[in-house]
C-alpha positions in Angstrom: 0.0 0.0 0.0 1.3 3.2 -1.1 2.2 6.3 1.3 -0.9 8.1 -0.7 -3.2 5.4 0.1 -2.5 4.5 3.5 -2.8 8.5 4.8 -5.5 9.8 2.7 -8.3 9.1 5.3 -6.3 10.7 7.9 -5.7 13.8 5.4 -9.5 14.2 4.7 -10.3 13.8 8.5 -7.6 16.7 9.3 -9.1 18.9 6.7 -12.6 18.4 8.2 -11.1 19.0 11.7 -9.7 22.2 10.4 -12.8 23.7 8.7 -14.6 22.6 11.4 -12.4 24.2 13.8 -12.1 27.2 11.5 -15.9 28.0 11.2 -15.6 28.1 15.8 -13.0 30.8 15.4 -14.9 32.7 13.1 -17.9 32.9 15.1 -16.1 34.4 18.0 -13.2 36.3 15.6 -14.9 40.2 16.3 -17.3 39.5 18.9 -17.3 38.7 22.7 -15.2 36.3 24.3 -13.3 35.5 27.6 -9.5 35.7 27.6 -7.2 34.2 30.0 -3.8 34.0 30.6 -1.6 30.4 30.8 1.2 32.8 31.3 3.1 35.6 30.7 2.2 37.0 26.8 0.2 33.2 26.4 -3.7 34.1 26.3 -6.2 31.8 25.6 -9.6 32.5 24.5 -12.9 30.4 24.7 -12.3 30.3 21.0 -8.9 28.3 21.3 -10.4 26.0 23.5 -13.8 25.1 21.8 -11.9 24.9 18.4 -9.9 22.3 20.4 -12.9 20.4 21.4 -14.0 19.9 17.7 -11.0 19.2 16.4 -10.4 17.0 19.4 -13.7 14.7 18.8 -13.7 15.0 14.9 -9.9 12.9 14.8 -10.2 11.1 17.5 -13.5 10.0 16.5 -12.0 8.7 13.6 -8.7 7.5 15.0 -9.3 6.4 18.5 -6.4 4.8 19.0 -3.9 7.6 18.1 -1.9 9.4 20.4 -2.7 13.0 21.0 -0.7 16.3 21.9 -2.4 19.6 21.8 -1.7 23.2 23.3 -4.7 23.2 24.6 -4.6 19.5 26.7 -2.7 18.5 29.3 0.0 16.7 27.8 0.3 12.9 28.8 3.4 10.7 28.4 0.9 7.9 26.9 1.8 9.6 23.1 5.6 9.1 23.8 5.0 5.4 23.5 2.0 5.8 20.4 3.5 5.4 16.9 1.3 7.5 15.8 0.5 11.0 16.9 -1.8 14.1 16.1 0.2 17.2 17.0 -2.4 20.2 17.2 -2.9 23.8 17.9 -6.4 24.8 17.7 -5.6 28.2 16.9 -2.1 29.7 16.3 -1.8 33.4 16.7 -3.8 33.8 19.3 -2.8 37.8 19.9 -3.4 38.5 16.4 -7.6 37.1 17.2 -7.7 38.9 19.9 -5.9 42.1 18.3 -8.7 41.1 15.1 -5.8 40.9 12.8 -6.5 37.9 10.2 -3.7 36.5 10.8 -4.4 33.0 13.1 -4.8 29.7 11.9 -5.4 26.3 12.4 -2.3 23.7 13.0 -3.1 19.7 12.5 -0.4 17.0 12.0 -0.2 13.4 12.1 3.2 12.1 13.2 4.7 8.5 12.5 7.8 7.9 14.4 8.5 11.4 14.9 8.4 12.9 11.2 4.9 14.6 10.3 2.9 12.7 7.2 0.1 14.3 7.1 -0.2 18.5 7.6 -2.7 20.9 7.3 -2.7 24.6 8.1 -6.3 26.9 7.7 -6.5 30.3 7.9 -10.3 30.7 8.0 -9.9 34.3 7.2 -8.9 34.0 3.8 -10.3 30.8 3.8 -7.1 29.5 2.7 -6.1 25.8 3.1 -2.6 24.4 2.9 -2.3 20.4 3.1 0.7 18.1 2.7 0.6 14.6 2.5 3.9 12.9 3.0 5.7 12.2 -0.9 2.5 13.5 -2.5 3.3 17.4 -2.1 1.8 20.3 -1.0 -1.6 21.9 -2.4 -3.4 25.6 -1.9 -7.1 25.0 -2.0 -5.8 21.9 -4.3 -3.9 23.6 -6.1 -0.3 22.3 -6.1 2.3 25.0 -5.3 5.9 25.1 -4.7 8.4 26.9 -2.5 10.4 30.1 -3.8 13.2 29.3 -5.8 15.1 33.2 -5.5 18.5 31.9 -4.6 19.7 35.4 -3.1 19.4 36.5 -0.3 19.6 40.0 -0.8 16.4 41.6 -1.5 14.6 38.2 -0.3 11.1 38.7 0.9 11.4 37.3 4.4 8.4 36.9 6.5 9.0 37.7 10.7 6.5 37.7 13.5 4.5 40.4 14.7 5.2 40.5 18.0 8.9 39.7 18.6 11.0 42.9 18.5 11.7 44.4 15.1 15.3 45.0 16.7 16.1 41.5 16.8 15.8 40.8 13.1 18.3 43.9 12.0 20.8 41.4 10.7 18.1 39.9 8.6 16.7 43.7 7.5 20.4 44.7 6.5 19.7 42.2 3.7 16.0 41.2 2.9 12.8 43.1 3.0 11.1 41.8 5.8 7.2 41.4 6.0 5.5 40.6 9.9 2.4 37.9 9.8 0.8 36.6 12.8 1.4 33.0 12.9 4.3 31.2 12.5 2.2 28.1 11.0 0.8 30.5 8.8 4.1 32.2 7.4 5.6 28.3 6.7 2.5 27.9 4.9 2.9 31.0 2.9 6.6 30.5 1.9 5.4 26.6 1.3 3.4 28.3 -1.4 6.1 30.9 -2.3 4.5 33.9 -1.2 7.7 34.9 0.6 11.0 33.7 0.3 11.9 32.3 4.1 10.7 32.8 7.4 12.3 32.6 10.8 11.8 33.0 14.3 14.6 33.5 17.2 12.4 32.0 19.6 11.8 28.6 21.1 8.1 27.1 19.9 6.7 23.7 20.4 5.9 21.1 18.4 2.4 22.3 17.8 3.3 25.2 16.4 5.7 24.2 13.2 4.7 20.1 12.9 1.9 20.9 10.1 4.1 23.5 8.7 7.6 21.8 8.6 5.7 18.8 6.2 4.1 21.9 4.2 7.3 23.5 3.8 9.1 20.1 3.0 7.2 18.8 0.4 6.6 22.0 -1.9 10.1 21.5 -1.9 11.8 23.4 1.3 13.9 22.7 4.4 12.8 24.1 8.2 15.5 23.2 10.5 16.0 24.7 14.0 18.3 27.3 15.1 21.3 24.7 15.1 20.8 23.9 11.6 19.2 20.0 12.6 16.3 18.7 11.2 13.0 18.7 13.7 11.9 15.9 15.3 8.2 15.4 16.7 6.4 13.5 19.4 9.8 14.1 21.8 9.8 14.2 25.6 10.7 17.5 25.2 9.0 19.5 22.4 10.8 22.9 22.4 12.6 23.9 19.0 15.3 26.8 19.9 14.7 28.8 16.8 12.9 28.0 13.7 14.3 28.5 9.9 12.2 27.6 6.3 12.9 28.3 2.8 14.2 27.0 0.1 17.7 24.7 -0.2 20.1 27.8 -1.1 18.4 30.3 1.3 18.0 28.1 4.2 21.9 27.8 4.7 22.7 31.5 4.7 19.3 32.3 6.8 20.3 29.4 9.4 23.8 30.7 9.6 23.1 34.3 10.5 20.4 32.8 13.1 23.0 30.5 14.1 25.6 33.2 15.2 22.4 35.4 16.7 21.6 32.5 18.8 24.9 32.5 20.2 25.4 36.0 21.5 22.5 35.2 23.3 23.4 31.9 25.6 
């Protein structure tokens, strides 16, 4: 049985999850809603954690079995012993909801043995769907698309974070025309599709914040790697990444490199 065959039921069921999950956020995005805080700059909003629910009983429906790691659960050691694993954030970019910037989306990924197979990322916004199926590619609304192939880096379009400090990206802006979007599953999505040329963050994120987006990225033909340069690995005891990195072959080793050195003024 091919890789195609065997994950396309999982694929469809994370698509569903995400639409489903997608049409919660929207009925809250611009209207009233409690916020909380898990800690300091984390909110959480009754959207994050309804969206959760859905996406929650919609896989798990389907999948009982599977392990399970959200941002929104309390995280069990059960997964670390599961093959398989859904890795999900319910909504990424939480600040930019609550700001009402359109920039937020919905993370889903199936992990086998600690490499994503299946990724979806939904920004119900623009009602714009990015899916990745393990050695099948990455589509746009089913449209096949393909990373940026610009191979330099001056002049590159590179897409940062809203809310980490402009200042920490002036190596970067001595070179490329930088661009801030909301969430960082988002912006892998969008240089997936090659509507920027790389994107990077200097700080540490979790699993459930890249896993959708590192397949995305990786099969329209990119590398993410963290702030060491090594590939990511999912479904860990630990599931902090110390700095993220995605673009295209060329660009990823100059990007990773000035991270790199960044990284280590810092320690």
């Amino acid at each position: 049985m091919s890789i195609q065959d065997h994950f396309s039921a999982e694929a469809e069921t994370a698509e569903e999850a995400a639409r489903e999950a997608g049409s919660v956020l929207m009925a809250f995005f611009g209207k009233s809603y409690r916020v909380e805080e898990k800690g300091k700059g984390n909110p959480v909003t009754t959207a994050d954690l309804e969206a959760n629910v859905k996406i929650r009983e919609t896989i798990l429906g389907c999948f009982p079995k599977d392990g399970w790691l959200s941002e929104e659960d309390k995280d069990s050691p059960e997964r670390l012993t599961a093959v398989r694993v859904w890795v999900v954030d319910p909504m990424d970019g939480t600040k930019e909801f609550i700001q009402g910037v359109p920039q937020f989306s919905v993370s889903i990924a199936l992990v086998v043995d600690g490499r994503p197979v299946v990724g979806v990322v939904y920004n119900p916004c623009e009602g714009n769907l990015f899916r990745a199926v393990a050695e099948r590619g990455t589509t746009l609304n089913d449209r096949p698309v393909r990373i940026s192939a610009r191979d330099d880096l001056q002049g590159a379009l590179l897409l940062i974070s809203r809310s980490e400090p402009r200042r920490k990206f002036q190596p970067f802006a001595e070179l490329c025309r930088l661009e801030p979007v909301g969430s960082i599953a988002y912006r892998l999505a969008l240089v997936a599709a090659g509507q920027g040329d790389g994107t990077l963050t200097l700080r540490s994120i979790r699993d459930w914040d890249v896993c959708a987006g590192e397949l995305i990225v990786r099969e329209a033909g990119g590398i993410v790697s963290d702030g060491s340069g090594q590939s990511l690995v999912f479904n860990q005891r630990d599931t902090l990444h110390r700095g993220i990195v995605a673009s295209n072959r060329i660009l990823s080793r100059r990007l990773q490199g000035i991270l790199a050195e960044i990284l280590a003024e810092r320690r």
